[in-house]
mmCIF file of the N, C-alpha and C atoms, coordinates in Angstrom:
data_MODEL
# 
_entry.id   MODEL 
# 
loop_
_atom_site.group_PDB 
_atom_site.id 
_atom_site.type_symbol 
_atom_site.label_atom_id 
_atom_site.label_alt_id 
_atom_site.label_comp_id 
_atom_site.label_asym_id 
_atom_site.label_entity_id 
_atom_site.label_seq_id 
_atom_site.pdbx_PDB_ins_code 
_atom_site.Cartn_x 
_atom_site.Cartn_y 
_atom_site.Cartn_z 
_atom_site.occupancy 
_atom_site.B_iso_or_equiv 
_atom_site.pdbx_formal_charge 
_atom_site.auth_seq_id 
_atom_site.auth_comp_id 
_atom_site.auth_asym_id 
_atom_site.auth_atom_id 
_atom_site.pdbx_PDB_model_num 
ATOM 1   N N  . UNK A 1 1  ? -43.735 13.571  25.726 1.00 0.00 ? 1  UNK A N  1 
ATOM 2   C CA . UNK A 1 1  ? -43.999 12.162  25.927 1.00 0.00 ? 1  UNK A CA 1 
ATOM 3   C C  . UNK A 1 1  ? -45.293 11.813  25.194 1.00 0.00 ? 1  UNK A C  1 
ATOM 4   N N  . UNK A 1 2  ? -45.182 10.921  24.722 1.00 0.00 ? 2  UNK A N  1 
ATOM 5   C CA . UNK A 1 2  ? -46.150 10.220  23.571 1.00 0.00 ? 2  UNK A CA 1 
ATOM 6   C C  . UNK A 1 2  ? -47.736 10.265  24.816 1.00 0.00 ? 2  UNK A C  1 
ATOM 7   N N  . UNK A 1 3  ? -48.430 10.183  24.066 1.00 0.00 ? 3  UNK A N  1 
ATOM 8   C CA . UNK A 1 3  ? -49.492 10.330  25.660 1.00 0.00 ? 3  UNK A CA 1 
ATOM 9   C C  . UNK A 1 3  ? -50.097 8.547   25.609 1.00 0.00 ? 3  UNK A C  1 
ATOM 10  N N  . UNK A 1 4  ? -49.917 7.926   25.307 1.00 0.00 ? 4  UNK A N  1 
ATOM 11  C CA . UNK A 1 4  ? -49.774 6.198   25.231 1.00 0.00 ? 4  UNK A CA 1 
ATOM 12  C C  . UNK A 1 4  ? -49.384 6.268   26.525 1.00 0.00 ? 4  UNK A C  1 
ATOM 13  N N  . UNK A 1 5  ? -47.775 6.270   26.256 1.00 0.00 ? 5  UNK A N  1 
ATOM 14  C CA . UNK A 1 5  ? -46.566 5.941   26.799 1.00 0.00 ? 5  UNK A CA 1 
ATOM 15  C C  . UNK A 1 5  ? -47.032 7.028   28.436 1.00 0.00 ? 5  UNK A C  1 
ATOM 16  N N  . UNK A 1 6  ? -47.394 7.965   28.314 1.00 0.00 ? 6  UNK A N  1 
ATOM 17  C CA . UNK A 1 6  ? -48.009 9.232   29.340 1.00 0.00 ? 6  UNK A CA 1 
ATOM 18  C C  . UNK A 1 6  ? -48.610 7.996   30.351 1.00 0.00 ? 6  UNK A C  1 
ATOM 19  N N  . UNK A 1 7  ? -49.818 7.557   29.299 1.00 0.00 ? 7  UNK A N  1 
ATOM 20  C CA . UNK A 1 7  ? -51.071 6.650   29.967 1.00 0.00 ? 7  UNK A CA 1 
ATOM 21  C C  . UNK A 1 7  ? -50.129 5.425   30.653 1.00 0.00 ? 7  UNK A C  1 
ATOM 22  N N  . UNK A 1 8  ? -49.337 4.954   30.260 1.00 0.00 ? 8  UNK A N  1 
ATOM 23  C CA . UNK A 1 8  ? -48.992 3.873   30.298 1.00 0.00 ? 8  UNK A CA 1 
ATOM 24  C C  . UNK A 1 8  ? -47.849 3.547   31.884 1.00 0.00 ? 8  UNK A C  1 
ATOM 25  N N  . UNK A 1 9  ? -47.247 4.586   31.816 1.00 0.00 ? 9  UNK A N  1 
ATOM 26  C CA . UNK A 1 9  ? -46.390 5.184   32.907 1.00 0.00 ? 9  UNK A CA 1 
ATOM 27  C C  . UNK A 1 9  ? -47.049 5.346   34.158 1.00 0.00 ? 9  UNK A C  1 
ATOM 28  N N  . UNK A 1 10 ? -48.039 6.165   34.164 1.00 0.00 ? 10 UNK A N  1 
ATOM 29  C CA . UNK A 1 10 ? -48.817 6.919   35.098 1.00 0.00 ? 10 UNK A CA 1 
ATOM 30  C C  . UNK A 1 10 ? -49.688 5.029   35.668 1.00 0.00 ? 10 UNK A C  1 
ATOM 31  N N  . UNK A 1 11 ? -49.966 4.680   34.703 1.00 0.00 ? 11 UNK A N  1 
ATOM 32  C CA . UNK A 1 11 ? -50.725 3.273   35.439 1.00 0.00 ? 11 UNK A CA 1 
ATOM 33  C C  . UNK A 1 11 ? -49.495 1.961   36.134 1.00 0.00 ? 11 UNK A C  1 
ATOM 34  N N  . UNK A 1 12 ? -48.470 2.611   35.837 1.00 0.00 ? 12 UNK A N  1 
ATOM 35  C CA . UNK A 1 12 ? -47.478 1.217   36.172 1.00 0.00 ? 12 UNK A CA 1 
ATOM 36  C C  . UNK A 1 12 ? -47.229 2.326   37.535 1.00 0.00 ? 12 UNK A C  1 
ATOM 37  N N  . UNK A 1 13 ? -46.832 3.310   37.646 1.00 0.00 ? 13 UNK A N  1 
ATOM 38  C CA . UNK A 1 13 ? -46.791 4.438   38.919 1.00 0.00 ? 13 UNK A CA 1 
ATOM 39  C C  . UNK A 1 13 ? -47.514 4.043   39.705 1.00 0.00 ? 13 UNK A C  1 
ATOM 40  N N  . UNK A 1 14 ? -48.783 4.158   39.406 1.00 0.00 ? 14 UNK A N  1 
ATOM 41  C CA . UNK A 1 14 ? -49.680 4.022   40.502 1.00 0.00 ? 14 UNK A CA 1 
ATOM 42  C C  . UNK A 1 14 ? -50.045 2.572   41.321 1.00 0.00 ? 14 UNK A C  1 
ATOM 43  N N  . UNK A 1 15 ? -49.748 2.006   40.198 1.00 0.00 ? 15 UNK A N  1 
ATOM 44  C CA . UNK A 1 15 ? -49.648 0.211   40.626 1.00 0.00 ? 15 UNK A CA 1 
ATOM 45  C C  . UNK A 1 15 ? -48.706 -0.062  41.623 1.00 0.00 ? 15 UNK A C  1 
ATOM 46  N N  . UNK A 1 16 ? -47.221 0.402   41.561 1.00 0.00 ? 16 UNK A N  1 
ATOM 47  C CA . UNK A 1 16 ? -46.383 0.406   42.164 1.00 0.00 ? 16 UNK A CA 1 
ATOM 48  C C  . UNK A 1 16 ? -46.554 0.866   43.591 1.00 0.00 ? 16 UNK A C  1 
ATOM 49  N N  . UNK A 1 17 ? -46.805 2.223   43.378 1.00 0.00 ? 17 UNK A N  1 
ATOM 50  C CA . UNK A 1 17 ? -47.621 2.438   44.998 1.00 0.00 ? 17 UNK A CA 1 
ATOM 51  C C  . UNK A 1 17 ? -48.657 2.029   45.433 1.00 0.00 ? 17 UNK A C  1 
ATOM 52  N N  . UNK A 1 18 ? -49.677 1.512   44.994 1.00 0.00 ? 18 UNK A N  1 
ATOM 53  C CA . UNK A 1 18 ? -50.505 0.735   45.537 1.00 0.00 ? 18 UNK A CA 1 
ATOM 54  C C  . UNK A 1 18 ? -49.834 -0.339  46.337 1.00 0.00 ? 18 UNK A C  1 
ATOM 55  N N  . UNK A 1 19 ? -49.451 -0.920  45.703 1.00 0.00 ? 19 UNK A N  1 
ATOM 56  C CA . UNK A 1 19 ? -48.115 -2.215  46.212 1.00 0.00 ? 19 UNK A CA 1 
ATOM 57  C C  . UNK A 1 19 ? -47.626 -1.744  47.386 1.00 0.00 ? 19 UNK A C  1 
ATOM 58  N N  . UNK A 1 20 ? -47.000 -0.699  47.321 1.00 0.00 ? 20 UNK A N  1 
ATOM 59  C CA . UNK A 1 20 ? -45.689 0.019   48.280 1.00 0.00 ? 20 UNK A CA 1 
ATOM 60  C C  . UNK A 1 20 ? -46.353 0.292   49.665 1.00 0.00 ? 20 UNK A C  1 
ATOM 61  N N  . UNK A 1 21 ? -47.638 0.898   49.276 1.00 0.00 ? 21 UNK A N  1 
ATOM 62  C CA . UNK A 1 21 ? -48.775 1.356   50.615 1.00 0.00 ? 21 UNK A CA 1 
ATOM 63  C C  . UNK A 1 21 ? -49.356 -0.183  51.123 1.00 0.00 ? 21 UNK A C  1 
ATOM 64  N N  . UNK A 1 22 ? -49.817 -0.966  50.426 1.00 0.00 ? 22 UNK A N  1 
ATOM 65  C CA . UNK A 1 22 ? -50.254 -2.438  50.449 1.00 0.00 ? 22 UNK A CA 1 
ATOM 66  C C  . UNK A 1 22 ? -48.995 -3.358  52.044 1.00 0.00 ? 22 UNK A C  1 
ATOM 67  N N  . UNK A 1 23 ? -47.925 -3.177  51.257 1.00 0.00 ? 23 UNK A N  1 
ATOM 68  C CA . UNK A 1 23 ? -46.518 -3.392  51.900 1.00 0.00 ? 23 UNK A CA 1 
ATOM 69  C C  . UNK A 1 23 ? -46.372 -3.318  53.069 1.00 0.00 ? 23 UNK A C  1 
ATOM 70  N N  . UNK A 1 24 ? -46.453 -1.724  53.301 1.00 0.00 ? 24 UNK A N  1 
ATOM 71  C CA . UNK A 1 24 ? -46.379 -0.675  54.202 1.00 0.00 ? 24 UNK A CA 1 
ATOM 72  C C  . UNK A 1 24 ? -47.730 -1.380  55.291 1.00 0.00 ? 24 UNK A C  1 
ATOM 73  N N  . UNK A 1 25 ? -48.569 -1.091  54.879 1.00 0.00 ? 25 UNK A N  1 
ATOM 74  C CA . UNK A 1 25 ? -49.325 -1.307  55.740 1.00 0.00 ? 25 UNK A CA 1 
ATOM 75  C C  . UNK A 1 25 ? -49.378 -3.167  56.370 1.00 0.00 ? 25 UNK A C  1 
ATOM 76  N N  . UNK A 1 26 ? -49.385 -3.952  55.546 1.00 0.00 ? 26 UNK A N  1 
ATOM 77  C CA . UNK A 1 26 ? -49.159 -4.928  55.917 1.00 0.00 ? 26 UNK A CA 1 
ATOM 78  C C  . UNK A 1 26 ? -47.994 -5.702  57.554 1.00 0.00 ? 26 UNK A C  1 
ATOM 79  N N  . UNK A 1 27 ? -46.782 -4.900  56.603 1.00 0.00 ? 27 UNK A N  1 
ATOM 80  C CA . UNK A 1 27 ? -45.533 -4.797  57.451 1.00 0.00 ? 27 UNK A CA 1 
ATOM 81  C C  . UNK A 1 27 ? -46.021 -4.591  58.713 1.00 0.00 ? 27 UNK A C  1 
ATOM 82  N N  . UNK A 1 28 ? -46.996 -3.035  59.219 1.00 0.00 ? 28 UNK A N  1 
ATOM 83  C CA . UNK A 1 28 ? -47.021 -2.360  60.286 1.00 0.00 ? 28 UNK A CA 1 
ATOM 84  C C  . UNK A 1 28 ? -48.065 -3.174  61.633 1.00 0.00 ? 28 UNK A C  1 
ATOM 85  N N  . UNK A 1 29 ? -49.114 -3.555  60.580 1.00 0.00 ? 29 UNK A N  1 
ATOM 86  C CA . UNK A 1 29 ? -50.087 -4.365  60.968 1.00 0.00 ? 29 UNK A CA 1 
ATOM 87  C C  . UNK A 1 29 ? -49.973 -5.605  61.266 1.00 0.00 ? 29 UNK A C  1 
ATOM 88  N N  . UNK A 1 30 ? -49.337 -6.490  60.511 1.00 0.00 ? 30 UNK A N  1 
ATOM 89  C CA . UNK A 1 30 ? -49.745 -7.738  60.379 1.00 0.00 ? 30 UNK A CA 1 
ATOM 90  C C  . UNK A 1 30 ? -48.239 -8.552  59.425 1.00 0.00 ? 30 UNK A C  1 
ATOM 91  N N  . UNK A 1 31 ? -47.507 -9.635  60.007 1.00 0.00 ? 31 UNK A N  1 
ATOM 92  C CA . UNK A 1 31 ? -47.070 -10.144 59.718 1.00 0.00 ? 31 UNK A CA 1 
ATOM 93  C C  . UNK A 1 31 ? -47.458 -10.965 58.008 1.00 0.00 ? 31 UNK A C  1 
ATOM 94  N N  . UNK A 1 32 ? -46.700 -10.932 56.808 1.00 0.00 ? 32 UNK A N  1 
ATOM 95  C CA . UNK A 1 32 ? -46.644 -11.287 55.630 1.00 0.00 ? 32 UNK A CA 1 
ATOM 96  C C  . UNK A 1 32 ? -45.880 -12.491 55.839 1.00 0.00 ? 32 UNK A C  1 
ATOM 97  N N  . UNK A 1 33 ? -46.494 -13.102 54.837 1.00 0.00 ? 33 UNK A N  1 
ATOM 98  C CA . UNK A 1 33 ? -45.881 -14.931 54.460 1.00 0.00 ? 33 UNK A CA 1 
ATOM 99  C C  . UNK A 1 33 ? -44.198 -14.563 53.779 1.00 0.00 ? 33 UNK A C  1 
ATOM 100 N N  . UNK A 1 34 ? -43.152 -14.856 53.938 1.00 0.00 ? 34 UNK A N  1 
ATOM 101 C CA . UNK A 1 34 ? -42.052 -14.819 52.879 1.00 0.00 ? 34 UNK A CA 1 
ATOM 102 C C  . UNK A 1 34 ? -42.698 -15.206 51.486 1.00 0.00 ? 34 UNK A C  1 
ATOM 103 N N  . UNK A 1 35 ? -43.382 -15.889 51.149 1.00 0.00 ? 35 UNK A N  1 
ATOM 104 C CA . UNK A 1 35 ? -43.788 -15.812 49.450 1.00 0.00 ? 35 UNK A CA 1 
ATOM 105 C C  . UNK A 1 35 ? -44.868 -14.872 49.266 1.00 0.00 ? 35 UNK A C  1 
ATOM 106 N N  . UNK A 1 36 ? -45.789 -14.314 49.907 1.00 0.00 ? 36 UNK A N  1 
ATOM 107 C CA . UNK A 1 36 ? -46.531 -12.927 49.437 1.00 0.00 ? 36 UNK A CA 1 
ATOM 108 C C  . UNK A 1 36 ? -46.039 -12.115 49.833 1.00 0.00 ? 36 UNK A C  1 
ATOM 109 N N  . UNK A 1 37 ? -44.633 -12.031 50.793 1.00 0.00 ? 37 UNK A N  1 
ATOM 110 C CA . UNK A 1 37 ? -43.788 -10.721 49.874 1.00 0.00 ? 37 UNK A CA 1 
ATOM 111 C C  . UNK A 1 37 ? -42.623 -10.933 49.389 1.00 0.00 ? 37 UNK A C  1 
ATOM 112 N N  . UNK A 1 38 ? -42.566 -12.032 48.973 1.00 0.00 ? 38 UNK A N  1 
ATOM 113 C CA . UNK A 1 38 ? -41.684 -12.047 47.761 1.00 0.00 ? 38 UNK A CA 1 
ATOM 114 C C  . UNK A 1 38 ? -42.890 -12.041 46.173 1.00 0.00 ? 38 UNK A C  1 
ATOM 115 N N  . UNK A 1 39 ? -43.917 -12.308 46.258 1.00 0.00 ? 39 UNK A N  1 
ATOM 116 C CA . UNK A 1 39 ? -44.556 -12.020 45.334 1.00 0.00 ? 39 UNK A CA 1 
ATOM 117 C C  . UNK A 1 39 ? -44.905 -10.277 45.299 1.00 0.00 ? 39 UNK A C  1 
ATOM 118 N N  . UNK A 1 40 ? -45.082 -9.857  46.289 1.00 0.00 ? 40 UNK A N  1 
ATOM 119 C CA . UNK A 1 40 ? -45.440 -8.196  46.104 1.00 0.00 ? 40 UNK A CA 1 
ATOM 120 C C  . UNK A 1 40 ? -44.136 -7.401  45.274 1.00 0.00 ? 40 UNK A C  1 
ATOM 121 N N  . UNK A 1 41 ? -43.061 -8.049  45.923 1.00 0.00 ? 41 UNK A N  1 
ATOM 122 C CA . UNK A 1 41 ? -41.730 -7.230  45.943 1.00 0.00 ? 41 UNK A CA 1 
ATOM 123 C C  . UNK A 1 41 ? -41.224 -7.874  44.093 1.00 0.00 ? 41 UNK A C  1 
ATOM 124 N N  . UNK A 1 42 ? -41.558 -8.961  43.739 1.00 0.00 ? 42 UNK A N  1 
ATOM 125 C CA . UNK A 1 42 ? -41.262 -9.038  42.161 1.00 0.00 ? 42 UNK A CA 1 
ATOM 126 C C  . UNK A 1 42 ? -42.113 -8.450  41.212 1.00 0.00 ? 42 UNK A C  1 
ATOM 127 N N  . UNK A 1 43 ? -43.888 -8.316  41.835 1.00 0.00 ? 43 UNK A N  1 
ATOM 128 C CA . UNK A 1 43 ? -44.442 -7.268  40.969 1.00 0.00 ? 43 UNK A CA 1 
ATOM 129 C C  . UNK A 1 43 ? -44.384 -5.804  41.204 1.00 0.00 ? 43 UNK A C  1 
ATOM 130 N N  . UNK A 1 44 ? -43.545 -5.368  42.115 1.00 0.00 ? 44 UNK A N  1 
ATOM 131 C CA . UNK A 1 44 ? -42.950 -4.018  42.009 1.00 0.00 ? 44 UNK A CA 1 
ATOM 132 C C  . UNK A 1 44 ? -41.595 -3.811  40.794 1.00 0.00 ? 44 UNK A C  1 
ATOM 133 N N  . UNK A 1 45 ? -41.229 -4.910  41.632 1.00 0.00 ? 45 UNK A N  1 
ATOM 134 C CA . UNK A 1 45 ? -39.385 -5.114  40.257 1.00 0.00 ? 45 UNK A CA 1 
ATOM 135 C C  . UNK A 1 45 ? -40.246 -5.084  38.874 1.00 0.00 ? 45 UNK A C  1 
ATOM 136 N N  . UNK A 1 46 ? -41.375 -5.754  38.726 1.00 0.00 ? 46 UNK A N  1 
ATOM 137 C CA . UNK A 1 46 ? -41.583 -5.653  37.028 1.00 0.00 ? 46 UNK A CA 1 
ATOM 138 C C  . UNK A 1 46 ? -42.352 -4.681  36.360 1.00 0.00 ? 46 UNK A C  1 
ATOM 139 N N  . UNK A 1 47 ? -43.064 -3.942  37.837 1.00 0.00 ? 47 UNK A N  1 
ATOM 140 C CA . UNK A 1 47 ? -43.847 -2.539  37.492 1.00 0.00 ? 47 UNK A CA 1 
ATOM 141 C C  . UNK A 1 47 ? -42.360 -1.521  37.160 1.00 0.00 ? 47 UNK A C  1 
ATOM 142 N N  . UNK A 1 48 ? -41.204 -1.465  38.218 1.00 0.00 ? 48 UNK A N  1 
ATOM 143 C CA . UNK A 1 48 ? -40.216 -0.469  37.915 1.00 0.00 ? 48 UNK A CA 1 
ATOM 144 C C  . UNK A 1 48 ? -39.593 -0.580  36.414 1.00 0.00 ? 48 UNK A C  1 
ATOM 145 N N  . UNK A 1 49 ? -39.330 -1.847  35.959 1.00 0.00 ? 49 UNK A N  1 
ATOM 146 C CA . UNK A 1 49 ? -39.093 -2.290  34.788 1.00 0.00 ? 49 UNK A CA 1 
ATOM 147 C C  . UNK A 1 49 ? -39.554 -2.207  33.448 1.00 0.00 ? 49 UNK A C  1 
ATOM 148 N N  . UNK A 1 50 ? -41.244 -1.501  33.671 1.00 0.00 ? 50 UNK A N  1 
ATOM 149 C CA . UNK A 1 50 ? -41.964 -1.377  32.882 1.00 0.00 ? 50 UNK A CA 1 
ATOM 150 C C  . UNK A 1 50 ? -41.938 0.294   32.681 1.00 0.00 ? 50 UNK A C  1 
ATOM 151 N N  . UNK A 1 51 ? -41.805 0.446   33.422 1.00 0.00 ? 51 UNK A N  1 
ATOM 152 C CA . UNK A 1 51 ? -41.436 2.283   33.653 1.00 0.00 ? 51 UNK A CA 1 
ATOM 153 C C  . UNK A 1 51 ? -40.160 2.526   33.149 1.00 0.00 ? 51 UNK A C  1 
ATOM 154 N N  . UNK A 1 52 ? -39.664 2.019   33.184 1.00 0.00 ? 52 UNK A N  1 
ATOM 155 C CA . UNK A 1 52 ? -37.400 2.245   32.685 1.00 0.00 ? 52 UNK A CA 1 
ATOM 156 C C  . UNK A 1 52 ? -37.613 1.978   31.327 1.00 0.00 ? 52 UNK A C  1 
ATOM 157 N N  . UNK A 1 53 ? -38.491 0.843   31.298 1.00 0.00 ? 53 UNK A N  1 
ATOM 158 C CA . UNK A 1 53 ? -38.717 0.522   29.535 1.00 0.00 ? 53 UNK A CA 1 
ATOM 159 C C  . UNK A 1 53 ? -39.451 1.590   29.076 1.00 0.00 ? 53 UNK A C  1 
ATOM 160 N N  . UNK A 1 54 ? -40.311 2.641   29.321 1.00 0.00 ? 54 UNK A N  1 
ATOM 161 C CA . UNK A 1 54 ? -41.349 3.385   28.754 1.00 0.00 ? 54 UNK A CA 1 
ATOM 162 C C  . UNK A 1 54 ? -40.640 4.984   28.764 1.00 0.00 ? 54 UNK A C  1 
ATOM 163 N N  . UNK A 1 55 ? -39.703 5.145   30.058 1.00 0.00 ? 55 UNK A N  1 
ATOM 164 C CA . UNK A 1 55 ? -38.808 6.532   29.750 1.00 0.00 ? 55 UNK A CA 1 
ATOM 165 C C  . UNK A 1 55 ? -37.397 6.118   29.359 1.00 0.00 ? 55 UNK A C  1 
ATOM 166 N N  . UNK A 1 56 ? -36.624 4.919   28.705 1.00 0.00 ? 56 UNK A N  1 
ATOM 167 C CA . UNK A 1 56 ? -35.897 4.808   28.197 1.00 0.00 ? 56 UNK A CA 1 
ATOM 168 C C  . UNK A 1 56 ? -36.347 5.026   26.666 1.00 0.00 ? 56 UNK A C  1 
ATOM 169 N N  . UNK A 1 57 ? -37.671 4.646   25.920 1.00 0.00 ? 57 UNK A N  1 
ATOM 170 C CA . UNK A 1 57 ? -38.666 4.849   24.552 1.00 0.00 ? 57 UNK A CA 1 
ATOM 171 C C  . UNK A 1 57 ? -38.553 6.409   24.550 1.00 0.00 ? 57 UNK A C  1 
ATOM 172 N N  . UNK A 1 58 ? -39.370 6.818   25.427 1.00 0.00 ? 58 UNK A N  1 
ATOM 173 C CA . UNK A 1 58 ? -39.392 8.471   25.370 1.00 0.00 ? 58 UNK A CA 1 
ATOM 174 C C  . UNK A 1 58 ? -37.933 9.513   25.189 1.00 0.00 ? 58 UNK A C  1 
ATOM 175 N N  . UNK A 1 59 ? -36.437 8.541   26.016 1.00 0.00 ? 59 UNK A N  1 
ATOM 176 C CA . UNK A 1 59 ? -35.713 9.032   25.710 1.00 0.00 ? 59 UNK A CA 1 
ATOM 177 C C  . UNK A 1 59 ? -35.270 9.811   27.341 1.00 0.00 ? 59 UNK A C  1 
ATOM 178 N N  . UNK A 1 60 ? -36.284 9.846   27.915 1.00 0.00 ? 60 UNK A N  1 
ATOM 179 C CA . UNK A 1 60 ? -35.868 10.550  29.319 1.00 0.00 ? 60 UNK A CA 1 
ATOM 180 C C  . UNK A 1 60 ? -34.797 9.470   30.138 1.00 0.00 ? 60 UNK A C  1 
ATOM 181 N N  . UNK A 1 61 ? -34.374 8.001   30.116 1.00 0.00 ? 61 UNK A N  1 
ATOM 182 C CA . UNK A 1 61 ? -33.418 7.503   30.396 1.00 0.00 ? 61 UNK A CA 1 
ATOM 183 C C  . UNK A 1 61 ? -32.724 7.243   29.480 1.00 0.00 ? 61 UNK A C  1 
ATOM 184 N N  . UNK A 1 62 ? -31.477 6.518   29.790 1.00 0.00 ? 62 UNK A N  1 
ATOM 185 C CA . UNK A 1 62 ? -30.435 5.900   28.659 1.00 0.00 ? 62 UNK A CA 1 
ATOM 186 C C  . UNK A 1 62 ? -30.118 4.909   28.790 1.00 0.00 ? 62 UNK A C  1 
# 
């Protein structure tokens, strides 16, 4: 893997779980607005999207 594409992966990863734990904890704690998590949950869809685009380049998807 190109180490760009390495860098590039690894920061949309971690974004994603940030989000996911963000979520998580929110959920457990404290009631979320329907539009800040529908805003959390579309910048996960475009972090996963950014990742499919970067190992579909590398060739590890199809």
């Amino acid at each position: 893997m190109k180490e760009t594409n390495l860098k590039l992966a690894q920061k949309d990863i971690d974004e994603a779980l940030s989000v996911i734990e963000s979520m998580e904890e929110s959920l457990t704690t404290q009631s979320l607005s329907k539009d800040t998590l529908k805003e959390k949950f579309v910048f996960l869809a475009e972090k996963v999207q950014q990742l499919e685009s970067i190992l579909k380049e590398e060739g590890i998807l199809e």
